[in-house]
DSSP file (Angstrom, degrees, kcal/mol; ACC not computed):
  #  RESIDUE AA STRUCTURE BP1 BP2  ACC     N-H-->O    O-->H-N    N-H-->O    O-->H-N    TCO  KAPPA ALPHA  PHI   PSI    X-CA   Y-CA   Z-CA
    1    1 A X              0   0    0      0, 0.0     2,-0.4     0, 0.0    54,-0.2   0.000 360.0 360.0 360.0 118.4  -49.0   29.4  -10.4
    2    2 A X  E     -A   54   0A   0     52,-2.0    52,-2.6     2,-0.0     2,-0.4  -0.922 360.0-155.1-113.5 152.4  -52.2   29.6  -12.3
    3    3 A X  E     +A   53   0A   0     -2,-0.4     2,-0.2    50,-0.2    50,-0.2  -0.895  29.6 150.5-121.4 142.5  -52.9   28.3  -15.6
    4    4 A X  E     -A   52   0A   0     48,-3.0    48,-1.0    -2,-0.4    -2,-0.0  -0.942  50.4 -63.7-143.5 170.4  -55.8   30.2  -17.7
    5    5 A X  E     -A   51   0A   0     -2,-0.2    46,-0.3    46,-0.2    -1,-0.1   0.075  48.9-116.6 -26.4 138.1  -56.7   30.8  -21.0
    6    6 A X        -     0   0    0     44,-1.2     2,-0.3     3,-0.0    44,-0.1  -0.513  31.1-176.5 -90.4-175.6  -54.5   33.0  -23.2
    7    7 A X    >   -     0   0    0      1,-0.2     3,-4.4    -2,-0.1     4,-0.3  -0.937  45.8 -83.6-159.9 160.2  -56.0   36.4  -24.7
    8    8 A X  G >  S+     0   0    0      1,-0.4     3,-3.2    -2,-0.3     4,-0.4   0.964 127.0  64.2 -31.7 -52.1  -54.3   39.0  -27.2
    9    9 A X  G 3  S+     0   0    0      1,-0.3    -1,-0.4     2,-0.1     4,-0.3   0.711  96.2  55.4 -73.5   7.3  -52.6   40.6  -24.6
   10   10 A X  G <> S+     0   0    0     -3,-4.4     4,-0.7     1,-0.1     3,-0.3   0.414  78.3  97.0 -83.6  -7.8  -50.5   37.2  -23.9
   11   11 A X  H X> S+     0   0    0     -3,-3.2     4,-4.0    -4,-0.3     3,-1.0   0.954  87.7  46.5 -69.5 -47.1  -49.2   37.0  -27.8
   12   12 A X  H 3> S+     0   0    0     -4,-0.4     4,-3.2     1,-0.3    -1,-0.3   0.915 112.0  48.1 -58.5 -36.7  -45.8   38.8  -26.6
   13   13 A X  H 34 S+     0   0    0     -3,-0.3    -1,-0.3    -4,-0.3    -2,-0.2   0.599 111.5  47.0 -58.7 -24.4  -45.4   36.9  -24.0
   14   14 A X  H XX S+     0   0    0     -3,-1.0     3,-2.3    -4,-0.7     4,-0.8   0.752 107.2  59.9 -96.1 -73.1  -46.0   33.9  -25.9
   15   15 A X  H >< S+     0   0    0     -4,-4.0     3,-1.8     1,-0.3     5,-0.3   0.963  94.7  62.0 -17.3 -84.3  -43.7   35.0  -28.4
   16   16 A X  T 3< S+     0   0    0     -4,-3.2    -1,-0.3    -5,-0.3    -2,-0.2   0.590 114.1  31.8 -40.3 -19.4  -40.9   35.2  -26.2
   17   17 A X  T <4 S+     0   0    0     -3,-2.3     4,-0.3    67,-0.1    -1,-0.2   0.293 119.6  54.7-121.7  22.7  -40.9   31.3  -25.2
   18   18 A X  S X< S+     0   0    0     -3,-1.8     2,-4.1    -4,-0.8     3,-1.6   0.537 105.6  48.1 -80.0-110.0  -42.1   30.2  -28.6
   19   19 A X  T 3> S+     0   0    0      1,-0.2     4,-1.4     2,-0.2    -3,-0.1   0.129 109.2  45.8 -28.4  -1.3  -39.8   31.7  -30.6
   20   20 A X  H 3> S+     0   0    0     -2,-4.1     4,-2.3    -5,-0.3     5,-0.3   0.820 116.2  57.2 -97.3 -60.8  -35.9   30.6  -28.7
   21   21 A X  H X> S+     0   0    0     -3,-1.6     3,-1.2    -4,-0.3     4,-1.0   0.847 114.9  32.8 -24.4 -86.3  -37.9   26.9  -28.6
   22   22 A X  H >4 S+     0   0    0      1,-0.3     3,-2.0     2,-0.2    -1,-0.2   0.877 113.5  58.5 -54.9 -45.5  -38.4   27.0  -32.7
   23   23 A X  H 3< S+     0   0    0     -4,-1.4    -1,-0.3     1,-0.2    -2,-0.3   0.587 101.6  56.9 -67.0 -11.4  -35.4   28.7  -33.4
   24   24 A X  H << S-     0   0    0     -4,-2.3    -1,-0.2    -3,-1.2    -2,-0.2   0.551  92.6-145.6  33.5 -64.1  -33.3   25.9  -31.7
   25   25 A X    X<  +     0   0    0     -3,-2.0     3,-0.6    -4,-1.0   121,-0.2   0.185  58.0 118.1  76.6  -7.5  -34.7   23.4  -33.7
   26   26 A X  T 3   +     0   0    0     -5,-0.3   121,-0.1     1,-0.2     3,-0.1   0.117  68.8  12.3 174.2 130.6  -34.6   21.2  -31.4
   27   27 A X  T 3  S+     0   0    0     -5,-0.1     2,-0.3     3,-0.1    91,-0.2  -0.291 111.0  68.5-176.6  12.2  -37.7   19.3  -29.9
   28   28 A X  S <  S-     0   0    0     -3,-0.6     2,-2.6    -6,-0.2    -1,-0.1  -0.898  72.0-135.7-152.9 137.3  -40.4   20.4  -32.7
   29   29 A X        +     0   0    0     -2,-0.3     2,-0.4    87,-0.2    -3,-0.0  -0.446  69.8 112.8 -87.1  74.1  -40.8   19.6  -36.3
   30   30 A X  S    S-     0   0    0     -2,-2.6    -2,-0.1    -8,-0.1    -3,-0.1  -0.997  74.5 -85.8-139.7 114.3  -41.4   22.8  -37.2
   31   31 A X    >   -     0   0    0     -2,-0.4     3,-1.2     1,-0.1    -6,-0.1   0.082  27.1-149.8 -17.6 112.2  -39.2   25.5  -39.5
   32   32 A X  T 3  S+     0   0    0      1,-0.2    -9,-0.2   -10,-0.1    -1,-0.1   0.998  91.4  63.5 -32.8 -68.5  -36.5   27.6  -37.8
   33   33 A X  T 3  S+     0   0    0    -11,-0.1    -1,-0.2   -10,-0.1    -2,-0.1   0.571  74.6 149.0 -62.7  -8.9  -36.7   30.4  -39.7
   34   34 A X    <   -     0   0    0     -3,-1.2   -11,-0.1     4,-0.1     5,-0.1  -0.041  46.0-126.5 -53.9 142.7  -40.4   31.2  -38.7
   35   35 A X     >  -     0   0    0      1,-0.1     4,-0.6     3,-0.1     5,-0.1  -0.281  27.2-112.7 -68.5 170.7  -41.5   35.0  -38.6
   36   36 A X  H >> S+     0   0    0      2,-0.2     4,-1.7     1,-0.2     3,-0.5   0.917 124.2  59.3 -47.6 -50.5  -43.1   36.1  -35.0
   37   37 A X  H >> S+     0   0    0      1,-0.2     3,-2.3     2,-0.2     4,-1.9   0.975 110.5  39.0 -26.4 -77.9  -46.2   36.4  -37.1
   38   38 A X  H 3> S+     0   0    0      1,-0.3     4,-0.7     2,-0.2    -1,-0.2   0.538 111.5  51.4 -80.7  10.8  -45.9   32.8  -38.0
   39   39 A X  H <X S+     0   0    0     -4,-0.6     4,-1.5    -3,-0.5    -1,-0.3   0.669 110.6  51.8 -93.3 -14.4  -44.8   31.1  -34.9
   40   40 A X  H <X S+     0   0    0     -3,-2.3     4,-1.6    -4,-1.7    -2,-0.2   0.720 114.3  45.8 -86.5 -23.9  -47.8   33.0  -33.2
   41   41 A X  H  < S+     0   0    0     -4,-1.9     4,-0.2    -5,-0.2    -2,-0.1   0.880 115.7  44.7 -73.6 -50.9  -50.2   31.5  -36.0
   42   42 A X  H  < S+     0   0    0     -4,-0.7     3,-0.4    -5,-0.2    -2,-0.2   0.866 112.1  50.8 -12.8 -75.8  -48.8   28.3  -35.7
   43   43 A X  H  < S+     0   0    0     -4,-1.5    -2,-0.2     1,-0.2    -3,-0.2   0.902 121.0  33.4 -74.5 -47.1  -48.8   28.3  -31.7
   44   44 A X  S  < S+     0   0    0     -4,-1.6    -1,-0.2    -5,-0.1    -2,-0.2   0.039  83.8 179.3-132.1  49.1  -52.7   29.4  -31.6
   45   45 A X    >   -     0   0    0     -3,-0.4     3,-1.3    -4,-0.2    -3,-0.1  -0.158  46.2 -82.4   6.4  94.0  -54.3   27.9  -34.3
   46   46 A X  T 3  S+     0   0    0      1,-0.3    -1,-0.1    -5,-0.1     3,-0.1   0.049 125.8  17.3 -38.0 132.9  -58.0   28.1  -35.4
   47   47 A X  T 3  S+     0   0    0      1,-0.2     2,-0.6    -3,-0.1    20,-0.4   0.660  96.2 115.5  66.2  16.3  -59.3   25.1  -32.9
   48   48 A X    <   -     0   0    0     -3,-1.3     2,-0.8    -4,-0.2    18,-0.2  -0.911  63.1-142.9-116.0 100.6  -56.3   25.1  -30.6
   49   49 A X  E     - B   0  65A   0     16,-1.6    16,-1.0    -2,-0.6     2,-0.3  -0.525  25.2-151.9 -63.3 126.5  -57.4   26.3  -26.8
   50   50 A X  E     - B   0  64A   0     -2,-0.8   -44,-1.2    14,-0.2     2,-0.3  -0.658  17.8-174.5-100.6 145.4  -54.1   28.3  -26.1
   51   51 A X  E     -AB   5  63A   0     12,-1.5    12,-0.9   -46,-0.3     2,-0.3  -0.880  13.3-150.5-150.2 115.3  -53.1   28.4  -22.2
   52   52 A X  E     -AB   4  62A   0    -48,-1.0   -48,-3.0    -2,-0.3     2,-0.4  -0.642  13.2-135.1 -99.9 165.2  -50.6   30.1  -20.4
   53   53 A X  E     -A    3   0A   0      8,-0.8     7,-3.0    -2,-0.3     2,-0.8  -0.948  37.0-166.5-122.0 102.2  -48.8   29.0  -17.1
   54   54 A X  E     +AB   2  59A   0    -52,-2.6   -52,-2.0    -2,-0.4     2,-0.3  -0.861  19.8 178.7-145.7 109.8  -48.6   32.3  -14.8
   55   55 A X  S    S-     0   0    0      3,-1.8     3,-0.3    -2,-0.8    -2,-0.0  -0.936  74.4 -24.0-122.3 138.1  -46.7   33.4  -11.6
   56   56 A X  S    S-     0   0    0     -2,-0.3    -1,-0.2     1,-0.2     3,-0.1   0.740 126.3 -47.4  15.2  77.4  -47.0   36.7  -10.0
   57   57 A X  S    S+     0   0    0     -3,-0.2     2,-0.4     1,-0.2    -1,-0.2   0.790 114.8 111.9  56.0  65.9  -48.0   38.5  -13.2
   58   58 A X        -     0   0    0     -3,-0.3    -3,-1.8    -5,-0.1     2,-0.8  -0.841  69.5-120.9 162.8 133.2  -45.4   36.9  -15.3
   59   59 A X  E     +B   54   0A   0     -2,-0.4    -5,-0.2    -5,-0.3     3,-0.0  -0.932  34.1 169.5-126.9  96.4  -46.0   34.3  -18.2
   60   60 A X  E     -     0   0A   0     -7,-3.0    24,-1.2    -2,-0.8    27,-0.4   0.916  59.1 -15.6 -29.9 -82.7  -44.1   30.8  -17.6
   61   61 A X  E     - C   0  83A   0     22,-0.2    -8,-0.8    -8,-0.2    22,-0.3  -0.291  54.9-149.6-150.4 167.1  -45.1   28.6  -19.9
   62   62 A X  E     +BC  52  82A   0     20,-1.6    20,-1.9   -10,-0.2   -10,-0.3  -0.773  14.0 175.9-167.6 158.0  -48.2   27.8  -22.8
   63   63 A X  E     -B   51   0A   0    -12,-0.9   -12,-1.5    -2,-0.2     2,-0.3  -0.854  11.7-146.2-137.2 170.8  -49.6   24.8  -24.0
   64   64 A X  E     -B   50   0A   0     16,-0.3    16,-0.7    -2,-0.2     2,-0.3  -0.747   2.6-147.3-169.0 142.8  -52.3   24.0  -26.2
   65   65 A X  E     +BD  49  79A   0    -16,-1.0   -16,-1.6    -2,-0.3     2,-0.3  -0.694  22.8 135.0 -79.0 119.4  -55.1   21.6  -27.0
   66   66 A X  E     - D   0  78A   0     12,-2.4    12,-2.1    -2,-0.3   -18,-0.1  -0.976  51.2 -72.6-155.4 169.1  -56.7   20.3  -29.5
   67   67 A X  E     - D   0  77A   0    -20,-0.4    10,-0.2    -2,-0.3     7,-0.1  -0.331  36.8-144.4 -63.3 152.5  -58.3   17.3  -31.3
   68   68 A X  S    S+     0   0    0      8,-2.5    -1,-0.1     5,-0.3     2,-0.1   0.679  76.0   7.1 -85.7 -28.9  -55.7   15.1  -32.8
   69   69 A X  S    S-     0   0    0      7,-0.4     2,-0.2     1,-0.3     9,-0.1  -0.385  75.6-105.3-108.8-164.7  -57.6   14.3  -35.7
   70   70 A X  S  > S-     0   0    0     -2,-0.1     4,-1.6     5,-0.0    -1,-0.3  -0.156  83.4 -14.6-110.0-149.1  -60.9   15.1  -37.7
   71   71 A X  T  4 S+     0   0    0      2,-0.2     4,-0.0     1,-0.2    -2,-0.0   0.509 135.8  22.3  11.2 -89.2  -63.9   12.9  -37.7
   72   72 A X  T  4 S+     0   0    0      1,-0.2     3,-0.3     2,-0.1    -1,-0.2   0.993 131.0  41.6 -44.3 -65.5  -63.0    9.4  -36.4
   73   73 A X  T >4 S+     0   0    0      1,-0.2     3,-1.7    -3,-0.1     2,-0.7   0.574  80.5 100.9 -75.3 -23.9  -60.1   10.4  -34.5
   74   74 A X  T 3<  +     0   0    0     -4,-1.6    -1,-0.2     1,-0.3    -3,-0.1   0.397  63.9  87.9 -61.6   4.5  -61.4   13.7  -32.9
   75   75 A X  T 3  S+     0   0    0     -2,-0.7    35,-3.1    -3,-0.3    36,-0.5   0.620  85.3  45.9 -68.4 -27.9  -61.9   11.8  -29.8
   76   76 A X  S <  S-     0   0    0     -3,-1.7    -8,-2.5    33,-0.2    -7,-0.4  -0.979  79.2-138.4-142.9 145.2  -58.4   12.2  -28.3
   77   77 A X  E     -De  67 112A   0     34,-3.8    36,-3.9    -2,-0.4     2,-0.3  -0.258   7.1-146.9 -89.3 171.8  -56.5   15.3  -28.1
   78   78 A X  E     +D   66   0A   0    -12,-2.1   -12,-2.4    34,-0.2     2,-0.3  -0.876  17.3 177.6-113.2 160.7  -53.1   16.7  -28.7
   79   79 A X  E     -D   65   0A   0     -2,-0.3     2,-0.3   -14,-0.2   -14,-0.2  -0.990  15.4-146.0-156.8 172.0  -51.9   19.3  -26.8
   80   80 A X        -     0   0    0    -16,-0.7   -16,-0.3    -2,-0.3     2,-0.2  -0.653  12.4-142.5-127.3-179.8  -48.2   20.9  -27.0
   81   81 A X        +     0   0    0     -2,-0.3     2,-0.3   -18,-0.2   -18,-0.2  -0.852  18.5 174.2-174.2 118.9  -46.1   22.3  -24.1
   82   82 A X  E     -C   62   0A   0    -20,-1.9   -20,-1.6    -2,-0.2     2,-0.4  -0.979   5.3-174.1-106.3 106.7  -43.5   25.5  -23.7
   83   83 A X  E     -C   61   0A   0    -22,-0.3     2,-0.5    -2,-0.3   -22,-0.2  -0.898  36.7-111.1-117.5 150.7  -41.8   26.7  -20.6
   84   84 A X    >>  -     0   0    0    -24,-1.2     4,-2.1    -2,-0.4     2,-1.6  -0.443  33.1-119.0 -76.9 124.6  -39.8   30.0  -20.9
   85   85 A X  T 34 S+     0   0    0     -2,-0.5    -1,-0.2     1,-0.2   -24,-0.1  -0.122 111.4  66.5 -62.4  41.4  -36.3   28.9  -20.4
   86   86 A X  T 34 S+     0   0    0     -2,-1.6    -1,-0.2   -26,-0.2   -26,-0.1   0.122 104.7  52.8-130.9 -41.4  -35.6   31.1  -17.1
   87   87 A X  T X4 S+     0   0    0     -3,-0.8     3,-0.8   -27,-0.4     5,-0.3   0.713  76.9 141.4 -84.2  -5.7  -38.5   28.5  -15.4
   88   88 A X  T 3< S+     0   0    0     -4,-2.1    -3,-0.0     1,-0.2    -4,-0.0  -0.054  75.8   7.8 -28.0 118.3  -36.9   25.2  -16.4
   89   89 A X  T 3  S+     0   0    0      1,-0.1    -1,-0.2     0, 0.0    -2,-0.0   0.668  97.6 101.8  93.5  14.3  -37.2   22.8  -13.8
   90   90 A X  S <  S-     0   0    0     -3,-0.8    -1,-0.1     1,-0.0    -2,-0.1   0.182 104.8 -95.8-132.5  40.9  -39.9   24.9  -11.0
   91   91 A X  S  > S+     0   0    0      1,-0.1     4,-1.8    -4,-0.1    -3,-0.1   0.580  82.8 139.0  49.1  33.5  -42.6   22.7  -12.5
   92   92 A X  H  > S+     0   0    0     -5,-0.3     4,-2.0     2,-0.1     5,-0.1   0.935  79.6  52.4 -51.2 -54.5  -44.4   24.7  -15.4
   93   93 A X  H  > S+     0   0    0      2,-0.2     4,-1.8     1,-0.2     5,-0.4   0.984 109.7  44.4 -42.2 -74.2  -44.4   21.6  -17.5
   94   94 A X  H  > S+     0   0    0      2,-0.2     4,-3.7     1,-0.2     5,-0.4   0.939 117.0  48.9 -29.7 -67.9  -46.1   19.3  -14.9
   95   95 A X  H  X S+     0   0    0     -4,-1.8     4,-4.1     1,-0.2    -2,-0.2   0.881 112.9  43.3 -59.6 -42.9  -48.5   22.0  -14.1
   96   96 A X  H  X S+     0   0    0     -4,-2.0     4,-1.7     1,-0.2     5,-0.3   0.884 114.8  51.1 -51.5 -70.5  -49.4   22.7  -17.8
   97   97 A X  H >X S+     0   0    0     -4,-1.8     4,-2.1     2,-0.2     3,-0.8   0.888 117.7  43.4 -10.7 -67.2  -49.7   18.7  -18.6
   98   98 A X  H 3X S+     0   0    0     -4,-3.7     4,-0.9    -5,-0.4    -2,-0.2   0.823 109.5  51.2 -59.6 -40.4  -52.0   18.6  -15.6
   99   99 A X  H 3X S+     0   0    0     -4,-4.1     4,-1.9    -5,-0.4    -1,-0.3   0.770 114.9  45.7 -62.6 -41.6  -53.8   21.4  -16.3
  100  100 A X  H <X S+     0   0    0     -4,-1.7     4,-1.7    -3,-0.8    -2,-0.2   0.810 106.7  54.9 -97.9  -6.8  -54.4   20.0  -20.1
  101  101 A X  H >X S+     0   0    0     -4,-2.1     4,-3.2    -5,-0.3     3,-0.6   0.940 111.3  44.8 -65.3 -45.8  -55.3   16.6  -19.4
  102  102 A X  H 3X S+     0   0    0     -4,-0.9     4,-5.4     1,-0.3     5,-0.3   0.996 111.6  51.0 -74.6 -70.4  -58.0   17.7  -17.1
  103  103 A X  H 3X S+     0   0    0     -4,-1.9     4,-1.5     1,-0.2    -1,-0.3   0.824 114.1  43.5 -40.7 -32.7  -59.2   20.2  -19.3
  104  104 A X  H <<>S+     0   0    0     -4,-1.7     5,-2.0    -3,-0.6    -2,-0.2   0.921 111.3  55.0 -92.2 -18.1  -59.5   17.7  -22.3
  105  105 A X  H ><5S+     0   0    0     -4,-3.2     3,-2.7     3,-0.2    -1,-0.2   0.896 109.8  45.6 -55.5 -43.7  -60.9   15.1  -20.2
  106  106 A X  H 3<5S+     0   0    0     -4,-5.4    -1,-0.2    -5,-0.4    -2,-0.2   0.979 107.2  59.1 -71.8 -22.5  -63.7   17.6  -19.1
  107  107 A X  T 3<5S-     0   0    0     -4,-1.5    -1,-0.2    -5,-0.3    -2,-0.2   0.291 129.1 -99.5 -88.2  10.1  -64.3   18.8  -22.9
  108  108 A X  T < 5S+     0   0    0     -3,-2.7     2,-0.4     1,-0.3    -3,-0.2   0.712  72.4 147.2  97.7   4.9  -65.1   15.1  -23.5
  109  109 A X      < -     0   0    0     -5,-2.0    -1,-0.3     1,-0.1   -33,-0.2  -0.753  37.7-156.5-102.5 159.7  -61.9   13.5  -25.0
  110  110 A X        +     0   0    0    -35,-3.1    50,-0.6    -2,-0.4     2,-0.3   0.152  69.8   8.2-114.8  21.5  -61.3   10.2  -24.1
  111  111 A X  E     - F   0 159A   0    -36,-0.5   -34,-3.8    48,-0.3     2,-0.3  -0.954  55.9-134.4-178.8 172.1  -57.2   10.3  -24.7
  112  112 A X  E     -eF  77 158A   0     46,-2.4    46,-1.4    -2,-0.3     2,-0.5  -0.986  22.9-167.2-149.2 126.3  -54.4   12.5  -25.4
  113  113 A X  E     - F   0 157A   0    -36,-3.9     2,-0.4    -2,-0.3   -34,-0.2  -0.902   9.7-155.4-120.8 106.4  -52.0   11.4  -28.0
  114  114 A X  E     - F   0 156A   0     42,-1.8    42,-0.6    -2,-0.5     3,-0.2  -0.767   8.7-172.9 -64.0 123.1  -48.3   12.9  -28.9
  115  115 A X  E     +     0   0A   0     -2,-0.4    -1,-0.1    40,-0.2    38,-0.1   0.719  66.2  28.7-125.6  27.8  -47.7   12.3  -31.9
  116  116 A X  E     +     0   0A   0     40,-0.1     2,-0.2   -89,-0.1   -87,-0.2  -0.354  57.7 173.4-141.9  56.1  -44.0   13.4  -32.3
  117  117 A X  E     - F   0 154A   0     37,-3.0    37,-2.1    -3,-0.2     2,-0.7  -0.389  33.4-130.8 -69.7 121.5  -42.3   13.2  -29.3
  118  118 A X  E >   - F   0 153A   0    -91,-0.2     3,-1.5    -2,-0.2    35,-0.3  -0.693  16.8-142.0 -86.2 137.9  -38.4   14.0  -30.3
  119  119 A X  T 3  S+     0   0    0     33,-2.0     6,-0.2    -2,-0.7    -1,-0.2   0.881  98.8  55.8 -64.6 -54.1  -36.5   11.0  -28.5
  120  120 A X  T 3  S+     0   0    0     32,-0.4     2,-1.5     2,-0.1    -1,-0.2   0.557  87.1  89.3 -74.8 -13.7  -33.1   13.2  -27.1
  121  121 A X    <>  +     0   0    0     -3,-1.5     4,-1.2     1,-0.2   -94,-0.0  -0.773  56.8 159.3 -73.1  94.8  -36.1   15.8  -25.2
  122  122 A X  H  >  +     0   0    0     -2,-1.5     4,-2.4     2,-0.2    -1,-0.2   0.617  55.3  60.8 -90.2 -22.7  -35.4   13.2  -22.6
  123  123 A X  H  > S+     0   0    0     -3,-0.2     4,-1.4     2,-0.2     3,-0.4   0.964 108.5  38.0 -71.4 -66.2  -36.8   15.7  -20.1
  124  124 A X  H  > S+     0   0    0      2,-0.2     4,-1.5     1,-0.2     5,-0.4   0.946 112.7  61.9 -79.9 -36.0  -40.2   15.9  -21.5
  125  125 A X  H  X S+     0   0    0     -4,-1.2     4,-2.3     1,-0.2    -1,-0.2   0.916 108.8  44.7 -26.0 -58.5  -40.0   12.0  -22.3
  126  126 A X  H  X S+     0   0    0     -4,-2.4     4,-1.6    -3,-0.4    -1,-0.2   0.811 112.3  53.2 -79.5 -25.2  -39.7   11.5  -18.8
  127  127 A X  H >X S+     0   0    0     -4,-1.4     4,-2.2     1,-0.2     3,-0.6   0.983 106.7  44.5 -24.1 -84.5  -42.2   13.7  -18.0
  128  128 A X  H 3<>S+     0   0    0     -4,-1.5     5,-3.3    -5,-0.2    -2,-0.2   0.880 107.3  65.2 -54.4 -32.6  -44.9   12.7  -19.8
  129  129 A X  H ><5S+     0   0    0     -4,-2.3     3,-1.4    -5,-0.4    -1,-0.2   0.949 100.0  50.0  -8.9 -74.9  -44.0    9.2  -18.8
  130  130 A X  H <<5S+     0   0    0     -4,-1.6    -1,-0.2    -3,-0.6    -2,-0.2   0.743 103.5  59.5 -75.4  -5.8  -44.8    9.8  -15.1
  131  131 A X  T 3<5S-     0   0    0     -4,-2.2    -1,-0.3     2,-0.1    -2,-0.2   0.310 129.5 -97.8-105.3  38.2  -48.2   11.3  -16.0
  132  132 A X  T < 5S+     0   0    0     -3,-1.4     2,-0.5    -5,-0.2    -3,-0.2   0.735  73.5 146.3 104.7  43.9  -48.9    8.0  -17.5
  133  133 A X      < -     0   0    0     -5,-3.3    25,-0.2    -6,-0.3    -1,-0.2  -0.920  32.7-156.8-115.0 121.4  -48.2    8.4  -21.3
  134  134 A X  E     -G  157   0A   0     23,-1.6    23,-1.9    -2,-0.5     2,-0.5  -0.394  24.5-112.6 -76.6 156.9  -46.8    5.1  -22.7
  135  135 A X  E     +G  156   0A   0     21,-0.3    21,-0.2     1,-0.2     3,-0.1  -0.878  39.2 173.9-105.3 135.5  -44.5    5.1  -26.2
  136  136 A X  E    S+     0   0A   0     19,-3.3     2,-0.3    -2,-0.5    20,-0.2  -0.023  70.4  10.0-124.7  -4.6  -47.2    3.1  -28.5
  137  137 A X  E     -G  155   0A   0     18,-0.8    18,-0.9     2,-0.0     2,-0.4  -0.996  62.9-153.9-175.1 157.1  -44.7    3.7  -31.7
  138  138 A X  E     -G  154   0A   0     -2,-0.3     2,-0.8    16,-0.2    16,-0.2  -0.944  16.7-146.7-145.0 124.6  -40.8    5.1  -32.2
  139  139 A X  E >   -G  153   0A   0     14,-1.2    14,-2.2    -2,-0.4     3,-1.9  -0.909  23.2-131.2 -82.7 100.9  -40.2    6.7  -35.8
  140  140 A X  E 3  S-     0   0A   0     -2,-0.8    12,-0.2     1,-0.3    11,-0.1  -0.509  79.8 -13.5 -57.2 108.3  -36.5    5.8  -36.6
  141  141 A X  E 3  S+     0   0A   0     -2,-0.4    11,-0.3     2,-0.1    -1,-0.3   0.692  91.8 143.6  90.4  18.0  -34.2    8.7  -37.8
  142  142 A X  E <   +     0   0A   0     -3,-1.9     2,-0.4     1,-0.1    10,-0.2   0.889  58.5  47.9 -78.4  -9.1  -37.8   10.8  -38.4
  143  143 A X  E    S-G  151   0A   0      8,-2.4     8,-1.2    -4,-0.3     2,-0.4  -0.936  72.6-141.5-154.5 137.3  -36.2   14.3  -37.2
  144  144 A X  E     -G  150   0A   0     -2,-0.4     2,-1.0     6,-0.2     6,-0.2  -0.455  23.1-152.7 -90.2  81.6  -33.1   15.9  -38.2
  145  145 A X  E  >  -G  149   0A   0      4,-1.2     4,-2.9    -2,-0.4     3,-0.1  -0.483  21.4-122.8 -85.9 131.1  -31.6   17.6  -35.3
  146  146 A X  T  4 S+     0   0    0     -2,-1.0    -1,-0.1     1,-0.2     4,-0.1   0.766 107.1   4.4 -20.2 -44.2  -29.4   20.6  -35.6
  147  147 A X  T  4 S+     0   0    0      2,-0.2    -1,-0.2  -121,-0.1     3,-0.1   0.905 127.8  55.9-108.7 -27.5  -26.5   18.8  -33.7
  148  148 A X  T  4 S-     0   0    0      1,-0.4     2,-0.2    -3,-0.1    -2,-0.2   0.578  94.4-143.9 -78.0 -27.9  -27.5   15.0  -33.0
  149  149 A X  E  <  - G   0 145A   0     -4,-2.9    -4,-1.2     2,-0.0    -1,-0.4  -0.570  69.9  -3.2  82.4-157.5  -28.2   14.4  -36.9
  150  150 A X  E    S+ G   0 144A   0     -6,-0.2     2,-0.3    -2,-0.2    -6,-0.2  -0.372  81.6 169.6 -66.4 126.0  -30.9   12.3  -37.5
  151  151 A X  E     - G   0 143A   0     -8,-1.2    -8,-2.4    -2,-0.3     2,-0.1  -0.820  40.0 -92.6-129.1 170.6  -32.4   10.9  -33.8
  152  152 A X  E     -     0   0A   0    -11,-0.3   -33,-2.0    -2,-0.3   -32,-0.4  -0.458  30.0-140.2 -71.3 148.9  -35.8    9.0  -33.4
  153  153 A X  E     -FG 118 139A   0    -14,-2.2   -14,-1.2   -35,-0.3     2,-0.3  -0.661  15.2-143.9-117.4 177.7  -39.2   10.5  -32.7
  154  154 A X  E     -FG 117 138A   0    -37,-2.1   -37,-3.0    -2,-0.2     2,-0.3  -0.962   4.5-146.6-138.9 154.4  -41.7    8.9  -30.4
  155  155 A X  E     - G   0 137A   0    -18,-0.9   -19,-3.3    -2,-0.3   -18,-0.8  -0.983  28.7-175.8-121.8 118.8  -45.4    8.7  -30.5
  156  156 A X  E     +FG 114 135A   0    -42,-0.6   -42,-1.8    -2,-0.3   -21,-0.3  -0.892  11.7 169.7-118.7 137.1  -47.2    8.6  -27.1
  157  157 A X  E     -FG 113 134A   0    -23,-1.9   -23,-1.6    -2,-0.6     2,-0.4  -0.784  14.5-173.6-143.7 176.9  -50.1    8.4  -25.8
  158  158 A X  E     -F  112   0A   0    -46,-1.4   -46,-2.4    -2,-0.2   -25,-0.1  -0.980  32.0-120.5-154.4 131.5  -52.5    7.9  -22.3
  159  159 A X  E      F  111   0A   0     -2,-0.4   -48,-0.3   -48,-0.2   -49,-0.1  -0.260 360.0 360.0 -60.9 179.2  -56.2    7.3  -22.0
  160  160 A X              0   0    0    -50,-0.6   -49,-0.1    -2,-0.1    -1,-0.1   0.177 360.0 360.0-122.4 360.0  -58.1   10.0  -20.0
C-alpha cells in the first residue's frame, strides 16, 4: 500500500468512501444530506493536504491534514481518516494515521489534535489510542447518533 497525495483524478474515488461514511451519520459531525459536490468540498478544503491510501491501483482510504487552528494554535494539526468499507480491518487506517503524523511532524507541527472523536467509533478510539493519542476532554451527549441517541464525543490528542 502506498499513501500519496490526492489529485482531481482521485475526487471519484474519494467520493465513493466519503459519501456512505457521511450518509451514515455516524462518526462525523457533519450533515447527511450533503451533495457529492459538498462532501468533496468539505473533504478537501482550501489548506487541507488531501491523501489517499492506495493498493494495486485501487483507492482504500483518505485522510487529511491540516492546522487545527489559526494563529496561536496553528502549531498542531488535525487530520481526519476514511477507509472504503470493503478494506475494513487490512490496515488502511494505521497506515493513513502513520502516514499523517509523519507528514505533519515533517511540515513542522509539534501535535495532532482530534477534536471530535465520536465515543461508540470504538474502532478508531482504539486505534488512535495505540498510536499514542490520549483523551484530554469527553463532551457529554455532544453528537446525536442516528441510532445510539445522544452518545459522548471525545477530544484527543498526542505530541509529535
Amino acid at each position: 500500500m502506498i499513501i500519496r497525495p490526492a489529485t482531481a483524478r482521485d475526487d471519484e474515488a474519494i467520493l465513493e468512501i466519503v459519501l456512505p461514511v457521511v450518509r451514515a451519520g455516524e462518526t462525523y459531525a457533519i450533515p447527511r444530506d450533503l451533495t457529492p459536490a459538498e462532501a468533496l468540498a468539505w473533504w478537501c478544503s482550501p489548506g487541507y493536504a488531501v491523501f489517499v491510501a492506495v493498493e494495486n491501483g485501487a483507492v482504500l482510504g483518505t485522510a487529511y491534514v491540516h492546522a487545527n487552528q489559526k494563529g496561536g494554535g496553528s502549531h498542531v494539526a488535525n487530520a481526519a481518516f476514511m477507509t472504503r468499507a470493503s478494506a475494513a480491518g487490512r490496515g488502511v487506517a494505521s497506515a493513513l494515521c502513520r502516514h499523517a503524523l509523519s507528514w505533519a511532524a515533517a511540515e513542522g507541527y509539534t501535535a495532532m489534535q482530534f477534536n471530535f472523536v465520536v465515543a461508540t467509533n470504538t474502532r478508531a478510539v482504539a486505534l488512535w489510542q495505540r498510536f499514542g493519542f490520549e483523551v484530554v476532554g469527553r463532551l457529554p451527549g455532544a453528537f446525536r447518533h442516528p441510532s445510539r441517541g445522544l452518545v459522548d464525543a471525545l477530544v484527543m490528542f498526542r505530541g509529535l
